[in-house]
ZANU-326276 format. One record per residue (C-alpha): residue number from 1; x, y negated, z negated. Coordinates in nm, 4 decimals. Each point is the difference from the previous one (the first is absolute). Layout:
num,east,north,up
NUM,X,Y,Z $
...
***
This chain:
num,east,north,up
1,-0.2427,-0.5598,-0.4820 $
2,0.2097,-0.1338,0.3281 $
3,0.3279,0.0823,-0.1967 $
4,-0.1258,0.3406,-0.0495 $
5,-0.0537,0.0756,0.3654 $
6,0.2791,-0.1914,0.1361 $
7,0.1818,0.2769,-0.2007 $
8,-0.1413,0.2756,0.1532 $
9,0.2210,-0.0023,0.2866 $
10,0.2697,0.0859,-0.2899 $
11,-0.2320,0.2379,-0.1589 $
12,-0.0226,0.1862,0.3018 $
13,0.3580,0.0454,0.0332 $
14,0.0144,0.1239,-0.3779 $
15,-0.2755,0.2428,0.0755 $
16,0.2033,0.1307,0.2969 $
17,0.2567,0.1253,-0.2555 $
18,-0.2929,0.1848,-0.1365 $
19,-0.0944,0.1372,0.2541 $
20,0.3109,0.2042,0.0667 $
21,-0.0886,0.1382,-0.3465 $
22,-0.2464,0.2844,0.1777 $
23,0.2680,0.0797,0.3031 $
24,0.2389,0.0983,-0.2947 $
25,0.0238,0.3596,0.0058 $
26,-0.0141,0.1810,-0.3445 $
27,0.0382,0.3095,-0.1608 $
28,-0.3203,0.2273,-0.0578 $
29,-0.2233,-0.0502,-0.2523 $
30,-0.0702,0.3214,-0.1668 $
31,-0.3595,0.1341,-0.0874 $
32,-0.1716,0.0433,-0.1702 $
33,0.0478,-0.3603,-0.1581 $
34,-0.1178,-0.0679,-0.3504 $
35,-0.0375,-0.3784,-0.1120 $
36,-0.0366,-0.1178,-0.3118 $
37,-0.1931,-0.2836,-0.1190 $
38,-0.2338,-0.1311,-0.2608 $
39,-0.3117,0.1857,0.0828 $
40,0.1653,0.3466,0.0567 $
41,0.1833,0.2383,0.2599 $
42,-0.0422,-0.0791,0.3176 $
43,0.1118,0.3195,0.2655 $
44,0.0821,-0.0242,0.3568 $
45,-0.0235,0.3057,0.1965 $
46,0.1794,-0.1220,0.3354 $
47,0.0592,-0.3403,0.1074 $
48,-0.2745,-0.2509,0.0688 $
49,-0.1034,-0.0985,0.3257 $
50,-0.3147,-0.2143,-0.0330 $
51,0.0700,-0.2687,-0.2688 $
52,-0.2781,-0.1904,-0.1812 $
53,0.0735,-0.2549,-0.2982 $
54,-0.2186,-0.1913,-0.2325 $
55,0.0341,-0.3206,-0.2214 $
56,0.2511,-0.2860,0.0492 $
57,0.3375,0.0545,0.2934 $
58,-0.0056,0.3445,-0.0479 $
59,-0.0077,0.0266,0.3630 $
60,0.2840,-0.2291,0.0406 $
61,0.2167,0.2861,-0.0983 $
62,-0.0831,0.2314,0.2825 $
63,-0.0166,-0.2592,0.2765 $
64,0.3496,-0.1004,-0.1282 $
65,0.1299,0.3289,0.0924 $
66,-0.1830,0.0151,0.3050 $
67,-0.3441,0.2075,-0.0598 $
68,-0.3011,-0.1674,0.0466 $
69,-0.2626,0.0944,-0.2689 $
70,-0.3559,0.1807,0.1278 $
71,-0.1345,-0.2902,-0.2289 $
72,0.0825,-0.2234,-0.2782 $
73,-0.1262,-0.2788,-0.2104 $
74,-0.1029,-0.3032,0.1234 $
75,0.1152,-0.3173,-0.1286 $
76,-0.2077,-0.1858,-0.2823 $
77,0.2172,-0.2667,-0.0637 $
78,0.2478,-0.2185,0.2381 $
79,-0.1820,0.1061,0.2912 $
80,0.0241,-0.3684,0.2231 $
81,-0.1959,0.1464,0.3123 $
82,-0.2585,0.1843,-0.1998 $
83,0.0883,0.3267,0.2564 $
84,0.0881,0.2498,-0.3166 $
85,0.3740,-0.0003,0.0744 $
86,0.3170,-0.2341,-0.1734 $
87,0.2162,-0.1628,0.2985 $
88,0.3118,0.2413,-0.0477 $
89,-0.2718,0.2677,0.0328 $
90,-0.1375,-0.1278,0.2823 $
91,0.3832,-0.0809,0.1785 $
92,0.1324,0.3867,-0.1165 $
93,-0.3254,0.1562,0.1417 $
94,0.0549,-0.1819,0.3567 $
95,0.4378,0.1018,-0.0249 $
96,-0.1791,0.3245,-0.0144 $
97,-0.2467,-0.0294,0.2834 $
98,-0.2478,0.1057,-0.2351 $
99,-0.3491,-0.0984,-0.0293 $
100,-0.1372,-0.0635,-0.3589 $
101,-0.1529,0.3468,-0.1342 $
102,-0.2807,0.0179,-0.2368 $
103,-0.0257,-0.2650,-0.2513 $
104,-0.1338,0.0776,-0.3557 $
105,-0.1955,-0.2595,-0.1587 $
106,0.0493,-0.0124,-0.3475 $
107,-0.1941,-0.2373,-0.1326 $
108,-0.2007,0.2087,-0.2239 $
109,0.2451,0.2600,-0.0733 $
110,0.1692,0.2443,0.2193 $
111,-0.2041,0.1284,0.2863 $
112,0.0424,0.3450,-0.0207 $
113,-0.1892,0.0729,0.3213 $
114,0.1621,-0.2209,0.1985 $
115,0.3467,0.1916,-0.1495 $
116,-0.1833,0.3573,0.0906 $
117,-0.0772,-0.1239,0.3390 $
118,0.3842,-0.0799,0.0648 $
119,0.0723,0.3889,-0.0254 $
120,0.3338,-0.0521,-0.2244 $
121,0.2477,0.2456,-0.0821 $
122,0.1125,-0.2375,-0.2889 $
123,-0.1598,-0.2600,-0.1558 $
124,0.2835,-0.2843,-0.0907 $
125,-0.0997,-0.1865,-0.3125 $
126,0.3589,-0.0647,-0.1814 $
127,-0.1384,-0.3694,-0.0531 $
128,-0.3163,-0.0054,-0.1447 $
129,-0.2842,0.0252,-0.2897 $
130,-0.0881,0.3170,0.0578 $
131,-0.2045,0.1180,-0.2991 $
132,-0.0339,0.3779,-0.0333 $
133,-0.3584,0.0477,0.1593 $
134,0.1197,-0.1717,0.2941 $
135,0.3306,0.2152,-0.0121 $
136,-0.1816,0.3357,-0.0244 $
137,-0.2744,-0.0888,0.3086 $
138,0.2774,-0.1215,0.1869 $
139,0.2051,0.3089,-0.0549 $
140,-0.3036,0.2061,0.1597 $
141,0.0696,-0.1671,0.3417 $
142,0.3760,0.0491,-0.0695 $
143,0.2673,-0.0056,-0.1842 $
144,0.0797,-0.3277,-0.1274 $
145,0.2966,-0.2009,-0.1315 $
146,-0.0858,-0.2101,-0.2960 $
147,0.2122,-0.2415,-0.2590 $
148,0.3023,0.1269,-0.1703 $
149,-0.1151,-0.2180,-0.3230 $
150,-0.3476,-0.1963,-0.0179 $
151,-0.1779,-0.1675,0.2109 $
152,0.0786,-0.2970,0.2265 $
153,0.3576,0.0390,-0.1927 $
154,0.1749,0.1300,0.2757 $
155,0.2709,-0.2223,0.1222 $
156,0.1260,-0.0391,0.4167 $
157,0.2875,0.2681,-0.0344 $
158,-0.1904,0.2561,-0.2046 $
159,-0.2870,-0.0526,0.2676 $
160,0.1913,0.0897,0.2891 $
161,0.2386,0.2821,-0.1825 $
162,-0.3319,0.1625,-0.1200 $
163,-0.2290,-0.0728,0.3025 $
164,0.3194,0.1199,0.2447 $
165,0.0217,0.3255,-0.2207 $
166,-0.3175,0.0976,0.0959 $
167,0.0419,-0.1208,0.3823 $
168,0.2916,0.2722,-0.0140 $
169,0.2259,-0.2776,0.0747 $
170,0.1646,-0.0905,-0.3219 $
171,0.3311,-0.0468,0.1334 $
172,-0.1616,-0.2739,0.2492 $
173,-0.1605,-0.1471,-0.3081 $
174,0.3432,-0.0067,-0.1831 $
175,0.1327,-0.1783,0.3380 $
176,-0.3051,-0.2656,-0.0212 $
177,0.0631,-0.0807,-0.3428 $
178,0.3760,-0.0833,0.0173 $
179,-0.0124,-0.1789,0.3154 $
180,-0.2944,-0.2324,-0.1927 $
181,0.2341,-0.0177,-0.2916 $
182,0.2729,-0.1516,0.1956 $
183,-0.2793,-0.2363,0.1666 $
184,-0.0823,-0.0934,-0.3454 $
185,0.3366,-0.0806,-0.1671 $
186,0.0977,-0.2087,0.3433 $
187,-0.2868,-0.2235,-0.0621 $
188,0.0554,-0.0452,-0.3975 $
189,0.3856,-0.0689,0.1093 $
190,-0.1475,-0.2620,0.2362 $
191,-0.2203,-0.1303,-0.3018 $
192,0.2348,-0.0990,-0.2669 $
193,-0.2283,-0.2053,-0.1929 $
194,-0.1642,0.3177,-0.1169 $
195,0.2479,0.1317,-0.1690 $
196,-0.0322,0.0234,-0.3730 $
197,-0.3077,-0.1937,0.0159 $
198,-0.3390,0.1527,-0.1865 $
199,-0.3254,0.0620,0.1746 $
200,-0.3309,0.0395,-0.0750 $
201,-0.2461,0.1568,0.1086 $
202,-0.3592,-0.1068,-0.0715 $
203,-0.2882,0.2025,0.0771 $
204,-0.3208,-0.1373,0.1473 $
205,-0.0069,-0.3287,-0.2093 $
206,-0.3711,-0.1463,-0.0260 $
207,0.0099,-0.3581,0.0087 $
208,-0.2852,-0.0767,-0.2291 $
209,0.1182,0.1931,-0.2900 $
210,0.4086,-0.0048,-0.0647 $
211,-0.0437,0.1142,-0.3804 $
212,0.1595,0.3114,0.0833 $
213,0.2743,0.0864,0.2330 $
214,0.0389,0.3161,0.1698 $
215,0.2919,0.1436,0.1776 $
216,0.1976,0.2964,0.1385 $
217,0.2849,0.2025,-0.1452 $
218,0.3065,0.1254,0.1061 $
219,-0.1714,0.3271,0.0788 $
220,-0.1951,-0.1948,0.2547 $
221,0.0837,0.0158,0.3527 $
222,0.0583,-0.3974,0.0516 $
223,0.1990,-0.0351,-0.2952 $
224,0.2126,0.2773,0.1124 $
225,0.0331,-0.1747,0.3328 $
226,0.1403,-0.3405,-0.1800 $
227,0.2689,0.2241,-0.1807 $
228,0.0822,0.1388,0.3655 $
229,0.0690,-0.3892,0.0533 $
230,0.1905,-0.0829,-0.2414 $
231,-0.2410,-0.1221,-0.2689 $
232,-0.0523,0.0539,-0.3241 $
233,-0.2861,0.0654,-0.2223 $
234,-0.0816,-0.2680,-0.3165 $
235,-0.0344,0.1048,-0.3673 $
236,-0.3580,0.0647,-0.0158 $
237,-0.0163,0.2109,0.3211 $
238,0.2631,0.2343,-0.1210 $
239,-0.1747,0.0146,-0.3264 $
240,-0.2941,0.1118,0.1387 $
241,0.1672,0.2690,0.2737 $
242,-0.0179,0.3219,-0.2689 $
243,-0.0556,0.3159,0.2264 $
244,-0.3420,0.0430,0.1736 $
245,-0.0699,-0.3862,0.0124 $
246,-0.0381,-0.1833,0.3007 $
247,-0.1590,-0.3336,-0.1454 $
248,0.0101,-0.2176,-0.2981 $
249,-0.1911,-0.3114,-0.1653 $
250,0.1134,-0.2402,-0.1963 $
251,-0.2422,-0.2938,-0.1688 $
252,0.0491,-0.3593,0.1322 $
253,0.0336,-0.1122,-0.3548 $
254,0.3449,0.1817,0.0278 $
255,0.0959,-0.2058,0.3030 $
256,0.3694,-0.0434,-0.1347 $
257,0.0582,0.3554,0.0506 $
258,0.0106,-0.0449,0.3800 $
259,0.2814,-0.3191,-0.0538 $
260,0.2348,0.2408,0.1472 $
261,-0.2085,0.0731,0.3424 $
262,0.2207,-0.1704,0.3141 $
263,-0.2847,0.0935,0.2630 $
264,-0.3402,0.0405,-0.0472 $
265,-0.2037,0.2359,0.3279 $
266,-0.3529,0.0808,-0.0289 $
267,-0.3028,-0.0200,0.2424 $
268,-0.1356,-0.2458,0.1376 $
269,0.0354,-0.3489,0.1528 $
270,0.0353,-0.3591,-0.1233 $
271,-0.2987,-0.0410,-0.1813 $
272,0.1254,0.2796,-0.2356 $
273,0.3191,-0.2613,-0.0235 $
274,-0.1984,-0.2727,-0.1030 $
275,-0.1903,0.1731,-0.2476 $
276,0.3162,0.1458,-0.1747 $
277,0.1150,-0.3886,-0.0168 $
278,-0.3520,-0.1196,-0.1458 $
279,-0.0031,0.2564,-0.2668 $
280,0.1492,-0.1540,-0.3452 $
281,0.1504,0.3260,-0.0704 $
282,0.1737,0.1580,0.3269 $
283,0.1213,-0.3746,0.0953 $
284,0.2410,0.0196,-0.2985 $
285,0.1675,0.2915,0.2133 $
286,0.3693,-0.1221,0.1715 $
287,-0.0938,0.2277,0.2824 $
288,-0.3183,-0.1781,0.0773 $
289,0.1527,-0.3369,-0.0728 $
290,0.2293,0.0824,0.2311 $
291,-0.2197,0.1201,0.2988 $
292,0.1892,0.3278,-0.0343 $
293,-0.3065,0.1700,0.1551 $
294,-0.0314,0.2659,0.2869 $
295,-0.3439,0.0602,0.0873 $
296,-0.1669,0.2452,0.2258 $
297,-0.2678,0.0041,0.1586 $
298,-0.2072,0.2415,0.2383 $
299,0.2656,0.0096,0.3226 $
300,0.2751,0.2438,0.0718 $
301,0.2084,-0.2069,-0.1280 $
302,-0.2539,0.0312,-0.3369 $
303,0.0923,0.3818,0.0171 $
304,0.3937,-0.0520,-0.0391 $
305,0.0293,0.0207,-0.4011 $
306,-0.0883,0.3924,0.0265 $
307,0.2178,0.1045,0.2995 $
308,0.0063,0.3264,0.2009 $
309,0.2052,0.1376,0.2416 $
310,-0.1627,-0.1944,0.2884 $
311,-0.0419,-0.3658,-0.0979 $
312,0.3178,-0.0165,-0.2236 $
313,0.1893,-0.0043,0.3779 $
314,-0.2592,-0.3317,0.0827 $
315,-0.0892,-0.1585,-0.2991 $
316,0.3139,0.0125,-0.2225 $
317,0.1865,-0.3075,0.0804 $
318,-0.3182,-0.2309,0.0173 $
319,-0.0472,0.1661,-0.3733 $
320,0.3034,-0.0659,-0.0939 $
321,0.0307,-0.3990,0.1403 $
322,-0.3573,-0.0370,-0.1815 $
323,0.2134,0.1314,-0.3082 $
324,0.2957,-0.1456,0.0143 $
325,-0.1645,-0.3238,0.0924 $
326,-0.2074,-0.0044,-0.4174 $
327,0.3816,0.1452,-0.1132 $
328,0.1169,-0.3501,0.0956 $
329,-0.2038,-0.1994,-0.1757 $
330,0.0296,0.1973,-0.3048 $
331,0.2331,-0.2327,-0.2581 $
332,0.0887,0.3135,-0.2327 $
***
């Protein structure tokens, strides 16, 4: 992780640009507001003051634009100090002179006292898998923002347009997302080797039984990310991305189908490596013969596959290296 933080200097300076994103003055929001999304109407009767957010980075969206949340999720995963809160978290909450607010833990669900506690205006949830029992006891403490399609389908730019919408700062939000879209197509510029190559990527493999591989679509967040980079999806991935569906399998007696996969990311750590080389079947593979591998494991740098509006400033180009490092030793 030393390349990570000896980039954080540079993150900093990145996140500085964001920062101007809240001193931007724009024009009124009108109310009320009405926002759409997958589990019904949400309406705003003025704007928000006291923000609250549940599930995965919502909260990254408001502390972008420079609004600290009354509470938010803790982190479950990446989390290298154990303290609830992702580094860029941690770094945009001091820029702020901000102490942490309430942390949800979410372990067994959402914690819906913990969210009543906060005293929200708006619950920010644009991210998430929200079912519609949880939507509807939520929407009792306020009025919530949920997913514009299904859940845990929501991708970095919908998350902020949608999550900004119901901060009342949409134009902000529209500001965020094209100054990270010019962050992004710098750093595939800078990473050549990307371009035109395919990517895969591999949900939670289990080492002791490779007879079936799972992975996401191109309705899943990461894979959209690799198209942001310049990569390209393989046969069997587009195959499998029909509307609605975020993950595919494929048998390991149909290895051959994946001959066309450049890069291989998953979960997980060398051992997973070793065991992909053992296996009679997913040896065959030219991106395992290869060592065209990303793995990731449970570190910030773990969380970079799935980016949002926060980390993409501090984690992109070590992504991207990792990347563009299997790219090269791809022979197709």
């Amino acid at each position: 992780m030393a390349l990570l933080h000896q980039r954080s200097s540079a993150t900093c300076l990145a996140l500085l640009a964001v920062c101007s994103l809240s001193a931007v003055p724009a024009s009124a929001q009108p109310y009320p507001l009405e926002i759409e999304h997958a589990l019904g109407t949400t309406v705003l009767s003025e704007k928000p003051e006291r923000i609250a957010t549940v599930a995965w980075a919502n909260h990254e969206v408001p502390l972008a634009l420079g609004v600290v949340p009354v509470g938010f999720a803790a982190a479950n995963f990446g989390d290298d100090n154990g303290n609830g809160l992702l580094p860029w978290v941690e770094t945009r909450l001091e820029e702020l002179n901000a102490t942490p607010p309430a942390l949800f833990d979410e372990g067994d669900g959402i914690d819906f006292e913990a969210v009543a506690a906060s005293q929200p205006d708006v619950i920010l949830a644009a991210y998430s898998g929200l079912s519609q029992a949880d939507y509807t006891t939520l929407s009792q403490i306020a009025p919530v923002v949920a997913y514009p399609e299904g859940p845990w389908a929501t991708d970095w730019r919908d998350m902020i347009q949608l999550n900004s919408q119901g901060m009342g700062m949409a134009e902000e939000g529209q500001a965020l997302i094209e100054q990270l879209e010019a962050h992004i197509a710098d750093t595939a510029a800078n990473h050549p080797d990307l371009a035109g190559k395919t990517a895969m990527f591999v949900t939670h493999l289990d080492p002791t039984n490779l007879g079936r591989i799972s992975f996401y679509t191109d309705n899943d967040a990461r894979v959209r990310f690799f198209h942001d980079l310049g990569l390209a999806s393989p046969e069997v991935v587009k195959q499998n991305s029909t509307p609605g569906k975020f993950a595919g399998e494929i048998s390991s007696e149909l290895i051959d189908e994946l001959n066309d996969v450049d890069i291989l990311v998953t979960y997980g750590g060398q051992p997973l490596i070793e065991q992909l080389n053992a296996h009679p079947l997913t040896s065959r593979l030219p991106v395992v013969e290869n060592g065209a591998i990303v793995t990731l494991g449970n570190t910030p740098l773990g969380t970079a596959a799935n980016p949002t509006p926060l980390s993409i400033s501090w984690l992109l180009d070590d992504y991207a290296d990792l990347l563009s490092d299997a790219a090269r030793k791809s022979h197709n």
